[in-house]
C-alpha positions in Angstrom: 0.0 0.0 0.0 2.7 2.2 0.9 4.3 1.6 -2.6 1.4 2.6 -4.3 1.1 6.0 -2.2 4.4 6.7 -3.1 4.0 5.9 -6.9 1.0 8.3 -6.6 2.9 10.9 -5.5 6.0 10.4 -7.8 3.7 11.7 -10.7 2.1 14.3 -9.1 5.3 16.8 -9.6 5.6 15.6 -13.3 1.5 16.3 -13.5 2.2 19.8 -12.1 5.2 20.5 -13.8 3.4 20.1 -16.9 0.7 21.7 -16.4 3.1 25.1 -15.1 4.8 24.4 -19.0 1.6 24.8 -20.6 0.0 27.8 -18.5 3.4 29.2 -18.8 3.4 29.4 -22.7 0.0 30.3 -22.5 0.9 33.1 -20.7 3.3 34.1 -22.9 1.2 33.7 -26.3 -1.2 36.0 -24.7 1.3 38.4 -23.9 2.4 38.5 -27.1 -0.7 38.5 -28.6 -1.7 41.5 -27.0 1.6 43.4 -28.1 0.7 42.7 -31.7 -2.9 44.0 -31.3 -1.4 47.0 -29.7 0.8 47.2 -32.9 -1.8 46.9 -35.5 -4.5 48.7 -33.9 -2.6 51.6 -34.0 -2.2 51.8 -37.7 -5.8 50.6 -37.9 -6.6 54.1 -37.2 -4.2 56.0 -39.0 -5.5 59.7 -37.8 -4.6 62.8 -36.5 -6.2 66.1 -35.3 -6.4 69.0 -37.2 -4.7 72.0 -36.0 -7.0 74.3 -37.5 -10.9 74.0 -38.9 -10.8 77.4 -40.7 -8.0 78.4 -42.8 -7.1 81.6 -42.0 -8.4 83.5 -45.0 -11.8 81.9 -43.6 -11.3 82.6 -39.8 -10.5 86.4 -41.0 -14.3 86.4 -42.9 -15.8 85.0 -40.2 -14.8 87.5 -37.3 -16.0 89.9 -39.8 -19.2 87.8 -40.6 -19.8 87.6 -36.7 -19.9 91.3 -36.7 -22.4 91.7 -39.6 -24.8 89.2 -38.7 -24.8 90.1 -35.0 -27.3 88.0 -32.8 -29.8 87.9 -36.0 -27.6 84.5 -36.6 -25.8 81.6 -35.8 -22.9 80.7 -37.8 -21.6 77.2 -38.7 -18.2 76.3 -40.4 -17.7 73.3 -43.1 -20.6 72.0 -42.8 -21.3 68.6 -45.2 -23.5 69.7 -48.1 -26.0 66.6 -47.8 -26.5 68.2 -44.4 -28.3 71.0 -46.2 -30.0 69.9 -48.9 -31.1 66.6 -49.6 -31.8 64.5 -52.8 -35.4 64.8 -54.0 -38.1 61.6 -53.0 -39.2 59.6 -56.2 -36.4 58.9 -57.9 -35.1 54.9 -58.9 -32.4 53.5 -56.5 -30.3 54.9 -59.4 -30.7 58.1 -59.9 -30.6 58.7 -56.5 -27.2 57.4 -55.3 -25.8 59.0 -58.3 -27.2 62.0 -57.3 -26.2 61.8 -53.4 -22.7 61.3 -54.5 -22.3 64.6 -56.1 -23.3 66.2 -52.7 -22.0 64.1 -49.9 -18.5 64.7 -50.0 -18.9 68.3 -50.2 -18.9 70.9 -47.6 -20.0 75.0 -47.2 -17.5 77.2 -45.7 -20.3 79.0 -43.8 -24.2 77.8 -43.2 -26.3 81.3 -41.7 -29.0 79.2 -39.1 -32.2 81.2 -37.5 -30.7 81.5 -33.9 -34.4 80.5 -32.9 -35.4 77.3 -34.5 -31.8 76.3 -36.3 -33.7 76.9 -39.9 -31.3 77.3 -42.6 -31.2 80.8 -43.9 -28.2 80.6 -46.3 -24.9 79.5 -47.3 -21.8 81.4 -47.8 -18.7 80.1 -50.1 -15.4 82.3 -50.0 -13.8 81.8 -53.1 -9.7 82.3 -53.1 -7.4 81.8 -56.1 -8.3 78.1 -56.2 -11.9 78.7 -57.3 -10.0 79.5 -60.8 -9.0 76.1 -61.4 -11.4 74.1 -64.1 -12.6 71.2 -61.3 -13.4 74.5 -58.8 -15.2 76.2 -61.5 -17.2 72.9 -62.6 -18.0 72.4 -58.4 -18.9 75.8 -58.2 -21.3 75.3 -60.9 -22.6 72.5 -59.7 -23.1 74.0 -56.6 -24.7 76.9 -57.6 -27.3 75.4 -59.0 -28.1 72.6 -56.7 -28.4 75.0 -53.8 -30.9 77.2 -56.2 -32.7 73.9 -57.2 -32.9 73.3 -53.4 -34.4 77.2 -52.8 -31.2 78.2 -50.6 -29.8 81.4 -51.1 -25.7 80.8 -51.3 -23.6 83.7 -51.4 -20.1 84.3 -52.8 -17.3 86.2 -51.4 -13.9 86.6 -53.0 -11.1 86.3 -50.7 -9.8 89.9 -49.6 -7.2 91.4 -47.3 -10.0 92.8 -45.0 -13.7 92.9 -45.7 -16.3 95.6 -45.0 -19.6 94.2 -41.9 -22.0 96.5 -43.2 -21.4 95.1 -47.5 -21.4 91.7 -46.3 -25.0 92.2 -43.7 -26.1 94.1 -47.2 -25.6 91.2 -49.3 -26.3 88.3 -46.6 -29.1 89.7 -44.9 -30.9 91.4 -47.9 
């Protein structure tokens, strides 16, 4: 009896021993496992923020827009296009993705809200030296006449060294 006690025991290190091997590597596979999602995650989001949301050709325009529109206003910056007008109801599947394409990949420099109920009043574009290129001139075109289609006013201002409250509350607010 005591010979089988013993034997008993005799594999009980080489049981443990074992299983310490195995919980061991397991260990270490998850370690590593987790150093190589740590490494790819990171480049899964390859991003960075912005230091800036207006250039500053825009940020100079909008201290003056803030002064000509006053409280009558509330001013937003870049917003999406698709955000202010919308593709028509009725059209095939089609036609309308085609259609949403052109307009969700593009923003407004300025949207003009009711500082009330948020209504859109109008849309301002600031048009630099770039807006003389042919694929500016063929999105300004397009966009002209979307936003008329849609029934909101957009107004265009050329880039300038300083600009004038009173001519731009003229032309913005009628």
């Amino acid at each position: 009896m005591n010979n089988l006690i013993s034997a008993e025991l005799n594999i009980l290190p080489n049981y443990f021993s074992g299983f310490y091997v195995y919980g061991l590597g397991a260990l270490v596979l998850l370690a590593l496992l987790l150093i190589i999602k740590f490494i790819f995650c990171r480049d899964r989001y390859p991003y960075a923020a912005r230091d800036e949301l207006f250039t500053k050709s825009e940020q100079k325009f909008l201290t003056v827009l803030d002064e000509a529109v006053g409280g009558n206003c509330r001013i937003f910056g870049q917003v999406r296009l698709a955000d202010v007008i919308h593709v028509r109801k009725g059209l095939d599947h089609k036609s309308w993705g085609r259609a949403f394409a052109k307009i969700r990949a593009k923003h407004l420099d300025f949207v003009l809200c009711d500082p009330q109920t948020l209504a859109i009043l109008c849309a301002i574009e600031l048009d630099d030296s770039s807006h003389d290129r042919p694929d500016r001139r063929q999105r300004d075109y397009f966009l002209n006449h979307a936003m008329q289609a849609a029934g909101v006013p957009l107004h265009r201002f050329p880039v300038r060294k300083s600009y004038d409250a009173s001519e731009i509350r003229r032309n913005v607010m009628g």
